[in-house]
N, C-alpha and C positions, 0 to 999 in steps of 0.2 A: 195210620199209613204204614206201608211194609219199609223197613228198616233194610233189611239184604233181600239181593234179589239174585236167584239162579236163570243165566238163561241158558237154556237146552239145545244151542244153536251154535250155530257159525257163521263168517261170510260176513255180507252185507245187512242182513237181516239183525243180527246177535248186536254191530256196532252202530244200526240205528238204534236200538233198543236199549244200549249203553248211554250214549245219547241223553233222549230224556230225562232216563233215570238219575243221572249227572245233576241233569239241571234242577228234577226234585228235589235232591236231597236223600236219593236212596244207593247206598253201594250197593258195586256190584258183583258178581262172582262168573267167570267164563268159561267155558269146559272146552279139552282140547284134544287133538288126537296127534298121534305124532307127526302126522304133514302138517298139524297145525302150530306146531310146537311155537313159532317165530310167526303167526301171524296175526296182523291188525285185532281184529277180536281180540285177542293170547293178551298183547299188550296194550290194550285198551281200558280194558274190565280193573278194578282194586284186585281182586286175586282170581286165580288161575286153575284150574284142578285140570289132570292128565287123566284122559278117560278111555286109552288103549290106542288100539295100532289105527292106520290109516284106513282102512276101509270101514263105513259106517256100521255095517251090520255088527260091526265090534267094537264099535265108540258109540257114534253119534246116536243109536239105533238100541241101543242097552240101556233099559230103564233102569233096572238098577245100581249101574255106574251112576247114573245124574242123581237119583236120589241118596245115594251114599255122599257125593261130594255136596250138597247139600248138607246134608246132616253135618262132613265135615266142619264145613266152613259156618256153620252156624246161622244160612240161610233162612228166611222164613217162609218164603215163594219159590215158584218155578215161572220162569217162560218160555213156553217154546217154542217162539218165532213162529215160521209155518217150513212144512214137508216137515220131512225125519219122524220125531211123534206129536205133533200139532194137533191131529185128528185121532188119537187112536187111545179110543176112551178107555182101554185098559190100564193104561197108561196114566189117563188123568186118574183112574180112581186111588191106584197105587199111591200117587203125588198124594193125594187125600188123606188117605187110610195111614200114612206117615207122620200124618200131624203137619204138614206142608199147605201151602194157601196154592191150588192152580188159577195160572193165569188166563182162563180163559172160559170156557159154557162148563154146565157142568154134564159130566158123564152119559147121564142121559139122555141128553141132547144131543152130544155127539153120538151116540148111538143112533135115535131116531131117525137123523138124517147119514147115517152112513152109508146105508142101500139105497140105491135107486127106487126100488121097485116100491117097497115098504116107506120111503119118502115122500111118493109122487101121492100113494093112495091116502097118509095125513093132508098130501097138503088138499087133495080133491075134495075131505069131510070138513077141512078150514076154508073153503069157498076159495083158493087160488084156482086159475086155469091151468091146467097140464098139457101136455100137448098127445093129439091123438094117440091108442099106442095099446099094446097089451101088458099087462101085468102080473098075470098069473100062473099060479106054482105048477102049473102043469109042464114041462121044460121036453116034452119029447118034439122031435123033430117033425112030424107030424103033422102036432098041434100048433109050434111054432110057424110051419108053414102056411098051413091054412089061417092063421090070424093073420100074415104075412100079404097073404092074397085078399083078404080081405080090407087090411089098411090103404093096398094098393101100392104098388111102387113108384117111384124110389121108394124104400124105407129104410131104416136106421135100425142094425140091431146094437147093443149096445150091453155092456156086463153090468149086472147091480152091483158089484165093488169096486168099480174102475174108478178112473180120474187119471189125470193127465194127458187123454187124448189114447188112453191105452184101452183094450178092447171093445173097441169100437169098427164096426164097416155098414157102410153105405151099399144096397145092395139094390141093384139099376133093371132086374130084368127076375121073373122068377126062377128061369133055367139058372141061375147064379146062386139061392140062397140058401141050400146046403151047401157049398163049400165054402162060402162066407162066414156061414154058423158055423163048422168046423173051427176053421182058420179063428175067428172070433173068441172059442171056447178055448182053445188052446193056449190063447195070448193072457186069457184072462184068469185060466187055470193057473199060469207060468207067475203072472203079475200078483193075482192077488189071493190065489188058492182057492178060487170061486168060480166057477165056469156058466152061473145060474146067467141070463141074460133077460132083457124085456126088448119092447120093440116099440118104434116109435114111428108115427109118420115123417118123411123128408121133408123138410123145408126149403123152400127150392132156393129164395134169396135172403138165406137168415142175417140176422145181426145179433152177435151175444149182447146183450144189456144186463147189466147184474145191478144190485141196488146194495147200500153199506146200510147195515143195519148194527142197531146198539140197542142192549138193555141191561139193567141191574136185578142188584136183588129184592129191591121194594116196588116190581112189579112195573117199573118205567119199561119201556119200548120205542126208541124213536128211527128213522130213517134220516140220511146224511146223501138223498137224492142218489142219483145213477151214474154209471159209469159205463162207457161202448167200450168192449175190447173186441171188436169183431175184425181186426187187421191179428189173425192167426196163421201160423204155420203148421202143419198135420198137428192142429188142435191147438199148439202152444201158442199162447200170447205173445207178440212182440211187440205191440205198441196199444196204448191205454190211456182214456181220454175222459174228461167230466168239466160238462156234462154234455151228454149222449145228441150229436147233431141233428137236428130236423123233431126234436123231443117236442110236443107245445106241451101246456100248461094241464092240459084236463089229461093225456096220457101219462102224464110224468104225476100225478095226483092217484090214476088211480093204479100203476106200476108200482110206487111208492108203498100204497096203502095195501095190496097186494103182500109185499114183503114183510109189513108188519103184522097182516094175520098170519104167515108163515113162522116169523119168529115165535109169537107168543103164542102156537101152537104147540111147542114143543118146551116153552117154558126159557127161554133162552134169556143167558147174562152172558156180557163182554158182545165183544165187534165179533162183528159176521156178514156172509153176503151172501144173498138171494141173487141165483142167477136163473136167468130165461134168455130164453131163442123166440127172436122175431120175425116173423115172416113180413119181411121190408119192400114186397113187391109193389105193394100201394104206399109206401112212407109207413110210417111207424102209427099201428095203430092199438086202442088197448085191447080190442078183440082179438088179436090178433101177437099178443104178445103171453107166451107159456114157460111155465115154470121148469127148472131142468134137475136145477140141485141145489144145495148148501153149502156152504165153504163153514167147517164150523171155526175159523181160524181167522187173523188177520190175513188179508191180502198183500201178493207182492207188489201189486198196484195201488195201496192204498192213499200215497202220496200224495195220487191227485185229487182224492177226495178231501186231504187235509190244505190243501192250495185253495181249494174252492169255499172253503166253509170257513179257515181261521184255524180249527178244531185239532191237537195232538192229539190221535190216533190211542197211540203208546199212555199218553198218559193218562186217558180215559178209561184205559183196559188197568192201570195199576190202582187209581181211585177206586172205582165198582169192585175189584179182587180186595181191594182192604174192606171191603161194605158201604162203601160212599157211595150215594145216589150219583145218576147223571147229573154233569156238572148243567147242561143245557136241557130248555124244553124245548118242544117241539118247533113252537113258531120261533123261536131267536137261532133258529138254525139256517141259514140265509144260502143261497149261491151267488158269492161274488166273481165275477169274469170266466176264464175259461185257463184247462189246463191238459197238459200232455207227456205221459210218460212214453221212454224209449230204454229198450231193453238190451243193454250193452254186452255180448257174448264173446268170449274167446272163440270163434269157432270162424272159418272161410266156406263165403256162401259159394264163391268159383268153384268149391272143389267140396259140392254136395254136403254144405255146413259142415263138415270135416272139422270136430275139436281140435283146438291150438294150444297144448301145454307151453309149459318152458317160464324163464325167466320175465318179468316184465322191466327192461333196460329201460325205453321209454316209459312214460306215463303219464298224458295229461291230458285231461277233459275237465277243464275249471271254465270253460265260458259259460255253461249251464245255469240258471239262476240257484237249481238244489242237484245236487248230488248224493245220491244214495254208493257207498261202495264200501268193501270190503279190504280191500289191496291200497299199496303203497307201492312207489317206485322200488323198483327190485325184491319185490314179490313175488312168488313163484304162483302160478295156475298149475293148481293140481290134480291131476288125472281121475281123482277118488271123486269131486262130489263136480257139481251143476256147475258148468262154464261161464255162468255170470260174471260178469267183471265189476257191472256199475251199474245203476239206472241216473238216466239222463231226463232230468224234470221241468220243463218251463212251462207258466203262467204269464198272461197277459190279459188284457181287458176282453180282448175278443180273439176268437178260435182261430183268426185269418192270420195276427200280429203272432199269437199264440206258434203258428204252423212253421215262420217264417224264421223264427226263435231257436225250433228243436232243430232247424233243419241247419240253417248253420251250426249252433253246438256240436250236431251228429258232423257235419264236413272239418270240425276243426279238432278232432279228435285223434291224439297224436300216442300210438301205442306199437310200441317195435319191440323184439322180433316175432311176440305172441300176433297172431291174426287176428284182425276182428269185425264184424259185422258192422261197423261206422258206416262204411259207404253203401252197403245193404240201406241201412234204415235212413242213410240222406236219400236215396233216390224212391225208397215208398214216403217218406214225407214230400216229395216234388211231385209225384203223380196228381193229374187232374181228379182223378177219380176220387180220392182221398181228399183233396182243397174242396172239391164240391158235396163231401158228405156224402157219396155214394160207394157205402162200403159194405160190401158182406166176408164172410166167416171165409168166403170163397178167392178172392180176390188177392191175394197172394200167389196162389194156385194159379191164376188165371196168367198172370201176368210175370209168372217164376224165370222165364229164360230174360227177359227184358231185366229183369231186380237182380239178376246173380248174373249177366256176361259180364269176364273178366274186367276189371278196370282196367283203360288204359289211362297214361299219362298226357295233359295236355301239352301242345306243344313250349310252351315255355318252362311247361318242369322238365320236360324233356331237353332242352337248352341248359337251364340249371344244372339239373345232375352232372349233365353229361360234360360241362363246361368245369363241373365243380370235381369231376376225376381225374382231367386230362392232363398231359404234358406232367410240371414239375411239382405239382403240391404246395407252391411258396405261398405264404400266409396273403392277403387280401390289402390292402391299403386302402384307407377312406371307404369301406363299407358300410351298407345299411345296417340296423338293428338284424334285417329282414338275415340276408346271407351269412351272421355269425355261425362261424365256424363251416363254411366252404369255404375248399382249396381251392387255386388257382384260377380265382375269377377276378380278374385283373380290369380296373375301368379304363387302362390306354392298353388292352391287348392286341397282338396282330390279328388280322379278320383269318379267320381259320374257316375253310366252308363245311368240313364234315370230320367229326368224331367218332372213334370205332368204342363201344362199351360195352359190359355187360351189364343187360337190363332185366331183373329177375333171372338172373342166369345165362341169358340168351346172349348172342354177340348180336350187337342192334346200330348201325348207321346211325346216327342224327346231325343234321343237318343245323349247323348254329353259327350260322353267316350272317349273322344280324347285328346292330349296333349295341354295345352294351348299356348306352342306358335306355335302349328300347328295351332290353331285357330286365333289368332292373325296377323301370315302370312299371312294366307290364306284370313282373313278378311279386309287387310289393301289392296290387292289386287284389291278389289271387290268395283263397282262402288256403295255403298252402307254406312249409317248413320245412327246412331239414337241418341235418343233424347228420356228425359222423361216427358209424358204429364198428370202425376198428379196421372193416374191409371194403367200407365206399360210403356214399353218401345217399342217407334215405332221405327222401322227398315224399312230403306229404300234404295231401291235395285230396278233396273231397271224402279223407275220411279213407283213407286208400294211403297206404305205405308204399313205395317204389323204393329198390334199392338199386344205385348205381354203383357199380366196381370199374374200376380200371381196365383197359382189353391187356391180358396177360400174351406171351408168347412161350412154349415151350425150349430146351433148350435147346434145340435145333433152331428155332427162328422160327419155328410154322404156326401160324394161327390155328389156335383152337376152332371145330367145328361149331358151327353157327347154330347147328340147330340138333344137335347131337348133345346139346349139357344134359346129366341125368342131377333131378335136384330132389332134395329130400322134399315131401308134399308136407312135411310137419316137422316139430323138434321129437327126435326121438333117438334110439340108440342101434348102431348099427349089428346084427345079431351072427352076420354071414356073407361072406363076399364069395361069390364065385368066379370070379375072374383075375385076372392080372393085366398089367400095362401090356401092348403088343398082343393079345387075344384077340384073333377074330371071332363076331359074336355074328348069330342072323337074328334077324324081326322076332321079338316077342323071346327072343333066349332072356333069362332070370338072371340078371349080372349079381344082383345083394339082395339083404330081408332087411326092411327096419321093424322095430318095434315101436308103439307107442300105443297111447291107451289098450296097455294089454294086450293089442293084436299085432298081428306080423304083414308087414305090406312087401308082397315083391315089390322091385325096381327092375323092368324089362330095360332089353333094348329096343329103340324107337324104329332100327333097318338093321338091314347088312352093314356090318362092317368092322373096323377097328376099335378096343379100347386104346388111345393114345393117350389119356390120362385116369390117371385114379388117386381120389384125394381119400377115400374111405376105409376104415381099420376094422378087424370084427374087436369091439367094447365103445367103439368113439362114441361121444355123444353130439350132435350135427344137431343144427339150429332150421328151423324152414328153410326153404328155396335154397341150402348150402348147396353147392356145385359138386357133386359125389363123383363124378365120372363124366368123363365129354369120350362119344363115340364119333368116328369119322366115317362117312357114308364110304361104301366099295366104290371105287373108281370103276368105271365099267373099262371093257380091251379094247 
């Protein structure tokens, strides 16, 4: 059994993989970059090694930084999680050619299935189904089109070195499919320095189904059943589920058996996943069910495959890398109940999944039954790698208790001043279409303005905050658990009918002329918390942060404009102010620049009028939704 172990990773990923290995009996060794200097991973792992500055392509992404601190620390293995160099058999052979054990297939396997094009045409001589489509080196435009016309449209053109959802377009009409291939080759020239493509038929009502496959070095092969991940966003997974709904017995037998002459076509050792696209317009059938690609790597979805079966993932992949046969055979490999990940992001769907760096003040998502994450409270989200925060895991006997599980978790997810997608994925786990199993690749898309309109607050958090700003701040008497730490929510207060606050910035009325312990009921009811962060009180409710402030006055007495706040859309740093206090501005004039993830965002004004305050400096660093400036509309003569 390996003794040390390097893992070539970070995040979530690096600290489940700590994890296990914990529990083996094997140290570990963690590699870091300087944003990661202080983080979870950093001091998780027995020791540490520093493997350059903060962007990857100079840490995380430098093979031979990780094989040096390897050797350092007197490693015997590598792992390396998945993304960064997972897949990238140059890479394993290095690990190799070191005198290093790699964690994962060997080189040549990640090779075979690296291209599409060259992948599809093994797996077609290994009797898997492919799905319609062209394959060959012929790459002129031409020829591409007329194979094109001849698939029939819709079709799919897609790059042989892609992944991630990245050169790929759907092209709907034939007058469209040069500038599709154009745009296509360009993305995939940028992405992956390969602009070769192949073409595939459209699938009008797909469903990604992938299968977990395992094997060793004394020629074992087994499958660990399937997984749906067809609830995607321009291609990216957000929600992942095993096993696969409306799946019966003789499809799932021969999808399964499918993925196993795929693996052992290419000779394959350690976890991997055979995925296919279904065309689900008649339910899920096995004709009808075609092979796409390989993942030659652990899944970031794998969790629910190990919820299903009993089976550690992680430790299966560290036995078979020291030469230990699969721990399990085929038949003792069972599917018990049902299971559902949920993909926790830093990012606000309101504002077109717009990454959310910054500090994590809050932080807690423990209702979950497993939690995968990377972060601790007061952990920074950093702008360098992939806005995951956490995956969010619940099992139950059946997919309905199962649904009913993530979906509260996801509404009781309490994370401030970072954004996050909590209330995105409560309201796609409550859609019918999804409780009834009718879900394609599509269906995000379909239904994106319904899954991303702003949240609002319901009426009694709206009471809460607003009740919890006002008047004089004196501490509470004989309060609930519920309202620790709100101000001035008094159980013999005078009946107040309306409150002036800022709500998200905005000056907002609310109306809280109600009995207090109909408030209190009604509040202790509701999947929702708050918490005070220095300048009001956030409320949180379905997975959706609300912050309440206080309604301020200027020193003149005049109320701030109501609908004039300019608010930062992220945490970021302020680069450029153009204005001052007393400037008249008209619609659409550039008051400041922020920066954040690298780029620069005006901040317009919303009309004509007045700056009458300005809280922003050019260096400040401003937190989301900070109030940067409040403009006063022009009084007309």
């Amino acid at each position: 059994m390996i003794k040390k172990l390097l893992i070539a990773n970070r995040g979530e990923i690096a600290c489940r993989i700590i994890r296990t290995a914990r529990e083996m009996g094997v140290a570990t060794v963690a590699v870091y970059s300087d944003a990661d200097a202080k983080a979870l991973h950093t001091r998780s792992a027995d020791e540490a090694v520093h493997i350059g500055p903060s962007p990857a392509a100079e840490s995380y992404l430098v093979g031979e930084k990780i094989i040096a601190a390897a050797k350092e620390t007197g490693a015997e293995a590598i792992h390396p999680g998945y993304g960064f160099l997972s897949e990238n058999a140059d890479f394993a052979q290095a690990v190799q050619d070191a005198g290093l054990i790699w964690v994962g297939p060997n080189p040549d396997s990640i090779r075979a299935m690296g291209l599409k094009d060259s992948a599809k045409s093994l797996m077609q001589e290994a009797g898997v189904p492919v799905t319609p489509g062209y394959l060959g080196e012929d790459q002129s435009v031409d020829r591409l089109k007329k194979e094109a016309d001849a698939i029939g449209y819709p079709v799919l053109i897609k790059a042989v070195a892609g992944g991630g959802g990245k050169g790929m377009r759907k092209v709907d009409a034939p007058q469209h499919f040069e500038a599709d291939l154009e745009s296509c080759r360009r993305e995939a020239k940028a992405s992956f320095g390969n602009d070769d493509v192949l073409l595939e038929k459209w699938i009008t009502s797909p469903r990604h189904i992938e299968v977990q496959v395992f094997g060793d070095s004394h020629g074992n092969v087994v499958h660990l059943f399937e997984r749906d991940c067809s609830l995607q966003r321009r291609h990216q997974k957000v929600i992942e589920e095993a096993p696969a709904p409306g799946m019966d017995a003789a499809t799932r037998e021969e999808i399964c058996c499918a993925a196993i002459r795929a693996a052992k076509a290419v000779d394959y050792v350690g976890a991997g996943t055979i995925e296919f696209i279904a065309d689900a317009s008649e339910g899920l059938r096995a004709d009808r069910i075609f092979f796409m690609e390989m993942n030659t790597r652990l899944q970031v979805e794998h969790p629910v495959t190990e919820e299903i079966t009993g089976v550690d993932l992680v430790e299966w992949q560290l036995r078979v890398a020291s030469g230990e046969p699969i721990p399990l055979k085929q038949e003792d490999i069972q599917i018990d109940g049902h299971a559902i990940e949920a993909r926790l992001y830093a990012e606000d769907p309101a504002k077109g999944f717009l990454p959310s760096t910054g500090r994590l003040d809050d932080l807690t998502f423990d209702s979950a039954d497993r939690i995968e994450t990377g972060v601790e409270p007061s952990d920074e989200v950093s702008p360098h790698y992939d806005p995951m925060i956490a995956k969010l895991i619940e099992w139950a006997p059946n997919r309905e208790e199962t649904i009913a599980q993530l979906s509260e978790a996801c509404a009781q997810v309490r994370v401030y001043p970072v954004r996050t997608n909590a209330w995105f994925l409560h309201r796609l786990l409550e859609l019918s279409e999804f409780a009834a199993g009718d879900v394609t690749t599509g269906l995000i898309g379909e239904k994106i303005e319904l899954l991303t309109a702003l949240p609002i607050p319901s009426k009694w958090a709206n009471i809460v905050g607003a009740d919890s700003v006002a008047d004089d701040f004196r501490p509470i008497e004989g309060r609930s658990e519920f309202h620790e730490g709100l101000k001035g929510f008094r159980l013999n207060n005078a009946k107040r009918n309306v409150v002036r606050v800022r709500l998200g910035g905005q000056l907002t009325d609310i109306d809280i002329d109600f009995p207090t312990d109909q408030i209190v009921r009604a509040s202790n009811r509701l999947p929702m918390q708050s918490g005070d962060d220095g300048m009001g009180t956030v409320v949180f409710e379905s997975g959706a942060a609300f912050l309440f402030e206080p309604f301020r006055k200027d020193a003149g007495g005049t109320a701030s404009a109501a609908d004039g706040a300019i608010l930062s859309p992220m945490p970021g740093k302020v680069i450029a102010v153009d204005v001052a206090e007393g400037d008249s501005v008209t619609a659409g004039q550039r008051l400041m620049v922020l920066e954040a993830m690298k780029m620069e965002h005006g901040l317009t004004a919303p009309f004509d009028g007045v700056v009458t305050e300005l809280e922003a400096s050019v260096g400040a660093q401003v937190q989301v939704e900070a109030v940067l400036a409040v403009v006063e509309p022009s009084q007309d003569d």
